[in-house]
Every structure is written in C-alpha cells, then in structure tokens.
N, C-alpha and C positions, 0 to 999 in steps of 0.2 A: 504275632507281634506286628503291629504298625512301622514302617520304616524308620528307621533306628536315626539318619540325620539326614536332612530335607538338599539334594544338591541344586543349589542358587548363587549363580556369578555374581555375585556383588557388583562388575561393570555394570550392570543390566540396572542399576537403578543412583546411575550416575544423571547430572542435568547441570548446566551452566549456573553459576552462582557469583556474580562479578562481587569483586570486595567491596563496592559502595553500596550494595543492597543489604548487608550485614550491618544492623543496627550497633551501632557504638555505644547509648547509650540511649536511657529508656525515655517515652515521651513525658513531659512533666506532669499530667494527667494518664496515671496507665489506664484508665476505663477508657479512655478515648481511643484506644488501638484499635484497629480494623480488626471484624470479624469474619474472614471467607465461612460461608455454610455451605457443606457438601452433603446434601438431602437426598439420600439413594439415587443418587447421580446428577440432580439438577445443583448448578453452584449459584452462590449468588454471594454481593457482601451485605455489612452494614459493622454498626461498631459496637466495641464488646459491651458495653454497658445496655445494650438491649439484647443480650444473651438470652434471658428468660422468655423472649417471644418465641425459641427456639426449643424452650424444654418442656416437657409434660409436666400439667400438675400433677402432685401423686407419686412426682419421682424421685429416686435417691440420688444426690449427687455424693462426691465421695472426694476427699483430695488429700493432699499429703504434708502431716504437717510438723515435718522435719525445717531446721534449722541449720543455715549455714556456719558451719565454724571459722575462726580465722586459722585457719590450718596452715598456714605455710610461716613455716621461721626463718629466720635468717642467723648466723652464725659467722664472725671472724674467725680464722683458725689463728693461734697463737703458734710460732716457729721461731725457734734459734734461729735461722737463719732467713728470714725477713728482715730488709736492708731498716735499720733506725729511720724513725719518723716516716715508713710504709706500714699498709696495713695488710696483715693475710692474707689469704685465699677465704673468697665467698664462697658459704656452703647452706644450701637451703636445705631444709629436714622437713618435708609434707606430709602429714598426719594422715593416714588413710585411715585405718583401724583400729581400736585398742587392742593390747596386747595384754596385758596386767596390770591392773582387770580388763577382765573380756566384754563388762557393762558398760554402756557407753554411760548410764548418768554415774553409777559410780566412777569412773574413771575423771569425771570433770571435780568431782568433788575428791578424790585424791591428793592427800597432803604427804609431802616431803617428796615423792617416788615414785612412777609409774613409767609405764613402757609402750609403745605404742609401733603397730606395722608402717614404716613410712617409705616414700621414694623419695633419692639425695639427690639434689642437684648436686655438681664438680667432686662427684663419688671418689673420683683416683686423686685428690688433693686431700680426702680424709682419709687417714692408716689406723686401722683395729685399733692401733693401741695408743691413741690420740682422745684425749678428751675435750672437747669443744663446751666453751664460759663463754657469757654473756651477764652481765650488772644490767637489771634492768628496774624500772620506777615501779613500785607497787604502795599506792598510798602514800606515806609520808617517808618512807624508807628507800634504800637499795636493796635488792633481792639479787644473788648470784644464781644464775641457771645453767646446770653443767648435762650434756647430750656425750652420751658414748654408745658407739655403735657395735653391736650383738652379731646376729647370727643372722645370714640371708633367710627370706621365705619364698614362696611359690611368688606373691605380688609383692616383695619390697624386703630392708632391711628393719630388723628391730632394733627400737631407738629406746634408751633408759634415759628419763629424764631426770634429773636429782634437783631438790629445791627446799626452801624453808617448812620445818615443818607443820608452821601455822599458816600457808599460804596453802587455795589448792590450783589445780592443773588449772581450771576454769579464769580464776586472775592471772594465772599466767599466761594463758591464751590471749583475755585481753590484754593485757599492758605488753605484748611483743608480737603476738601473732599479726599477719595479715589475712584478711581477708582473700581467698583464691576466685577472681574472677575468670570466664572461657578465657584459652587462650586465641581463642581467630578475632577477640577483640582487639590484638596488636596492641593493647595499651598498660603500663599502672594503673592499679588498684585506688580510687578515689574516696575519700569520705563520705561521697556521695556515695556510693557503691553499698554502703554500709546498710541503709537503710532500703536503697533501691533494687539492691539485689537480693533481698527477703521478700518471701508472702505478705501481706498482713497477719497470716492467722498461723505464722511458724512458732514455734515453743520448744520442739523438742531438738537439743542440740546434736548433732553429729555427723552432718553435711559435708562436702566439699566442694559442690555446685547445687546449685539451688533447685528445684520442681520447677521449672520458667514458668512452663501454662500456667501455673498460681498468679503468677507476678501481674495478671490485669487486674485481679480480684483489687476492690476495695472496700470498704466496711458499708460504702452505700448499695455496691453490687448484691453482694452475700445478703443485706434487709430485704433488697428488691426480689433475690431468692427464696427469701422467707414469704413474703408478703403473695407470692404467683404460689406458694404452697407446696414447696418442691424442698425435700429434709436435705439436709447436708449431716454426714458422716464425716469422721476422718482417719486416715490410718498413717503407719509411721513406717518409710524406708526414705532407709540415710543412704543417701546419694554418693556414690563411691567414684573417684579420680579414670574410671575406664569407661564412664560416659564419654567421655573425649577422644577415647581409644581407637584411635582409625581402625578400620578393617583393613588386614595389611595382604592377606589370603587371598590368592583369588577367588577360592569359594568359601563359602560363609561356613563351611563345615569346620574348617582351618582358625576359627577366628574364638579364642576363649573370653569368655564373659567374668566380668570381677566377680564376689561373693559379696551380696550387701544384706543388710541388717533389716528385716520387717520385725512391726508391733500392729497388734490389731487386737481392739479390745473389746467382750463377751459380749458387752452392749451394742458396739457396732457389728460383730457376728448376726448378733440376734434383729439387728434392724433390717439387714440382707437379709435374711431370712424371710421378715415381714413383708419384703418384698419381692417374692418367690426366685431370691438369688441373681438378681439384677441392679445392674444400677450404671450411673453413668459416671465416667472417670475422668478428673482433672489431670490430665498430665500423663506420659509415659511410665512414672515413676506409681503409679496410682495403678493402672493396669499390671504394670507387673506383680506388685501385691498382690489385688483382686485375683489376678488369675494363677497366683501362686500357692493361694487359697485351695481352690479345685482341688492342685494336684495333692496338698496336702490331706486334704477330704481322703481322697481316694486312697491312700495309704492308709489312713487309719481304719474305711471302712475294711479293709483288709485285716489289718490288723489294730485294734482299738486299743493293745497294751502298749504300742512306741513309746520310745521316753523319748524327750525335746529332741536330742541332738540326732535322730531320726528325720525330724520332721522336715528339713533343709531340701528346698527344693533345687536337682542337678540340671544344668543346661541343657540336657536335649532329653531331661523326662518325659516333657511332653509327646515327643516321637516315641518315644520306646513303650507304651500303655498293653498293657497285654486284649488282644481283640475285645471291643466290645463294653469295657471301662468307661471308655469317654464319652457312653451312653447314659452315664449317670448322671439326672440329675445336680443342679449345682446345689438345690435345696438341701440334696441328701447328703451333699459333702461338707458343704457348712454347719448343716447337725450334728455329725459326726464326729465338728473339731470342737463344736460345743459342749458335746459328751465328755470326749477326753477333757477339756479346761476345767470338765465339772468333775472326775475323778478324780483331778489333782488337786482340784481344789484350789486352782487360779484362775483370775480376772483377766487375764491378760496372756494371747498366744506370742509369742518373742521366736523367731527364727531366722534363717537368712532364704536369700533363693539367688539363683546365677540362671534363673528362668532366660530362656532368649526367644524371642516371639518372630517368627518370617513367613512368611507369604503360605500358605496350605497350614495355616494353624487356626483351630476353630476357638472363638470367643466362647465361653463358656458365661460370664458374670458380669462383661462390660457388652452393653448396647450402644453407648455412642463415647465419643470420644472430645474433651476440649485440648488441644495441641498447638504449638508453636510451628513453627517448618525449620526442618531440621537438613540437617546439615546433607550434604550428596554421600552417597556411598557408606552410609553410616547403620548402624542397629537399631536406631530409630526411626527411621525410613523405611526397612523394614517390616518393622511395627506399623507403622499408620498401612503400608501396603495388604499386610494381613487381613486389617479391619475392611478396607475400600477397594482392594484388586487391583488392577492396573489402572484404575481410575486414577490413582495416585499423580501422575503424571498430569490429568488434566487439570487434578487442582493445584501441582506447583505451578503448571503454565500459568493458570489465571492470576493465581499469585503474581510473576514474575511479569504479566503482561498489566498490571493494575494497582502496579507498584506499592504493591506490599512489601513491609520490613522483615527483614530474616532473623533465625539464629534465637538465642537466650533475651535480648530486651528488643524483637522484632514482636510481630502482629501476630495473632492467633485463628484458629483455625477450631469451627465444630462439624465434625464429623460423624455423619448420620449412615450406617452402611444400608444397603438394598432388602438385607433379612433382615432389619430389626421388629 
C-alpha cells in the first residue's frame, strides 16, 4: 500500500495577505482581470481575456457549471416572552445539502415539503420543539414558511421545510433566500452579487459558493476559445459551505473534507477520452471532479458490478491505492466508468467525492490549471502546490509584489506545471 495520509504542516504554506489586497468586489469588466502565467517555472502577466495565447489548439478545457443558490435564510423566532413591539431572536438556516430528496434538482422542484442538511446560525436560541414561520411574497400572494429542526448529522442539522402545496422549494428560495457570498469579504450580500457572483455559463442549481476561476469567463472569452480551436467540456460539482473551512489541525491529516455532489455526463466522459484522458481544468472545483474520476476508474476496473453508492470517492483514497494502481492509465479509467454507465443504462455518472488533493499527489487528468489565489493556510493552496511544487510561493510573491487582487472576485492565475 502507498502511504495511507501524506503528513504536511499546514504552517508550511502560510504568506501575508494584508486585507486590502482581498478584492471586495469584482472588476466591472471581469475579462480585464490580470492573468499571472506560471509556464514550468517562468511567470509572467498579462490579462485574462488573452488566455487563449496560453492554451494549446487541440485542447480540452473543462469547467464547472454549477449554480449558486440563495442558500441562507433568515427566520424570526416567535416567543411568549419577547417584550411587545420586540422582535425574536434571529436564526439563520444555511442550506448545505438535500436531505429529502437526496436530488438536488428534484429537491428544487419539491412542492409542499422537503428537508434539507443545514448549519444554524444562534443554534441555542432554537429548542427542538420550536417551529420557526415566516409569510413571505410569492407572486400575487402570501405564502407562510414553517422550518422545524430534526436530528443532528456528521456536517449540520436536518431542517424540514413545510410550505404551499402548489409552490416549489425553488420559489421559495427565491422570494426569501439570500444569496451566501465568502465571508473574508466582511460585507452584505448586494444585488449586485447576484449576477456578479455567477459564471456566465452556470445552470445547474446547488451551490453555496461559486467556482471563482469561472467568474473571468465571458461569452466573448469562451467564442475566442472556440475560434483558437480549443473544446470546452463541462461537468457538475456543487460547491459545498467547507470551502471556507479553515484548516484548524495543525497537520492536514487532522483536517476533514465536506462530501459534495459530482455529475459528469457520457458525452463528456467520452470527449476525455478523445483526448487520451487530459485536459485542462477551470477552477479547483473542476479538478477535483476530474481527478475523482481516476479514482472512480479504478474501482470499477476492479470490480465492474459497483452499484452508484459505491462509487463516492473518500478523502485520502488517493493515498491508500494498492502498489501499482496508479499506474493505470487515465484512458483506461474513464472507459471503464463508461462501461459501467453503459450497463446501467445511464447518461449520466452522479456521485460525490471528499477527494483532498496536497503536495506528493500525482495529476492523473488535469495538465494545467486556470485558478484564483487562494486564501493562506487553506486546501486550496494545497492543491495549486500539488500541481507547481514549492514554486507556489513564487507565484504568490509576484502576485503580491504586482499587485494583483485576491480571493473569490480577485485576479486569476494559469498554471502550467514542469511535467506537462
């Protein structure tokens, strides 16, 4: 067996990050953001809307085309004893998961009833056996929304939502949800935010923080993509609330990874394929798919009968590979799940993975990388260190010395490692 978990101080990949270099808010023009290129070591900049001079014709690009939801609610508590003319105790209810149903689009389309895994803000101001209402605007009417709280889980409590039964979850989401932007932006969620903290090319609902590296793309980027001859794929992982999750461990062994939701469909299987299992990847959230992929490969060539709930890729599978596995081809792993999708006789692979990628982990299906700069000390940090080694460090210095923007609506970053 390969070493079962990689030990890595998390200090070790800390750097100054003063709060005014944290973009607040994105440029009016996001193709105009700076683009650091880290080309097998040489850096250089220039700005994202000349990306293309940087990728090969011929090549797959890949990105994630998940959708933010307005996931965070808000709730008065009702109480006897709340003085007349005060109002409650505020309790937020953050949508992480479905719960029932376990679909994310069934679950938006859900009338009267559904349940969802969520985290409460002012948790000890809500008692079990309190049910928390809100009247809120739906169309031409008032719609009352009533939240009673279930059973803890591993990431959060279960929330029952009860509501009209000719409304579904989705209008309810809009007409009350908010939008959950990072929190190191220190601020409220703007109307702005609404449009600016989306892709262009997001569709599928179940987010709670957006793919950032998407957010330069615009519809003239993606033509100028097409037009240099370079395919774009897409695949689907909903972005789960423990992106944010500091690493609190001091070693990264310490530090658990949320469970989130991938979709990746026959046709995009089969385009990685045509491309002898390569391709380049938008955003951290795109990588982990891709290379969740592999591991799922490699399970089934093992065994080709798994049924779905098999297929869930664990956090430190990648270390545990029995000698010699991870000599497999990526070709032959993505056939593989092809095969299976072809037995069952679906279109479409649906799983989750809590995959966590750090420094001694080998790229199997992404060759370069488009990224944000992320935050110090964090899981995505080291992910990009994985790809670029300890080079890492010189591309945040240049970053930080050529004042580039940080974070979710800062400047983006393409990443070229040494072996590709």
């Amino acid at each position: 067996m390969t070493p079962s978990v990689p030990h890595i101080k998390i200090k070790d990949y800390n750097y100054p990050l003063p709060d005014e270099r944290i973009a607040k808010y994105p440029l009016t023009h996001r193709e105009e953001s700076k683009l650091l290129v880290y080309d097998q070591g040489a850096i250089s900049h220039d700005q994202f809307k000349n990306i293309t001079r940087y990728l090969p014709e011929g090549s797959l690009l890949i990105y994630n085309n998940t959708k933010v939801i307005q996931a965070r609610l808000h709730f008065r508590k009702d109480s006897i004893h709340t003085p007349a003319g005060q109002q409650g105790a505020l309790i937020e209810v953050f949508l992480l998961e479905p719960s029932s149903p376990r679909d994310y689009e069934q679950i938006f389309q859900q009338r009267g009833e559904c349940s969802w895994i969520c985290m409460i803000g002012n948790l000890k101001k809500w008692h079990s056996d309190q049910t928390l209402r809100r009247v809120i605007r739906i169309g031409d009417r008032d719609v009352t929304i009533e939240a009673r709280r279930g059973s803890e889980e591993a990431t959060g409590w279960i929330v029952t939502f009860t509501y009209d039964e000719d409304v579904s979850f989705a209008e309810v989401l809009e007409a009350m949800g908010e939008l959950p932007i990072p929190p190191y932006l220190n601020r409220d969620t703007e109307e702005s935010d609404k449009t600016t903290y989306q892709t262009v090319y997001s569709k599928i609902d179940g987010s709670v923080a957006a793919p950032t590296a998407g957010l330069h793309f615009t519809q003239e980027v993606l033509n100028d993509v097409d037009a240099h001859g370079i395919e774009r794929q897409e695949v689907t992982l909903h972005v789960g609330a423990g992106t944010f999750r500091p690493v609190k461990s001091e070693e990264i062994a310490g530090h658990e990874m949320h469970r989130e939701f991938i979709s990746v469909r026959r046709e995009t299987l089969q385009r990685l394929i045509a491309h002898e299992g390569r391709a380049i990847a938008v955003g951290t959230t795109s990588v982990r798919t891709l290379e969740s992929l592999y591991y799922i490969g490699l399970k089934l060539l093992r065994n080709p009968n798994l049924d779905e709930a098999a297929l869930t890729v664990e956090q430190w599978e990648p270390y545990q590979q029995p000698a010699g596995e991870e000599d497999v081809p990526p070709l032959e792993a993505l056939q593989a799940i092809v095969g299976w999708l072809d037995r069952n006789g679906l279109s479409t692979l649906r799983t989750s993975t809590k995959i966590i990628i750090t420094p001694g982990y080998t790229y199997h299906v992404v060759t370069r990388l488009i990224t944000n700069f992320h935050q110090p000390q964090s899981t995505l940090l080291l992910l990009v260190s994985a790809l670029i080694g300890d080079d890492w460090h010189r591309v945040y210095d240049y970053a930080l010395n050529n004042d580039f923007r940080f974070l979710s609506y800062g400047d983006s970053s393409l990443l070229i490692p040494k072996n590709v």
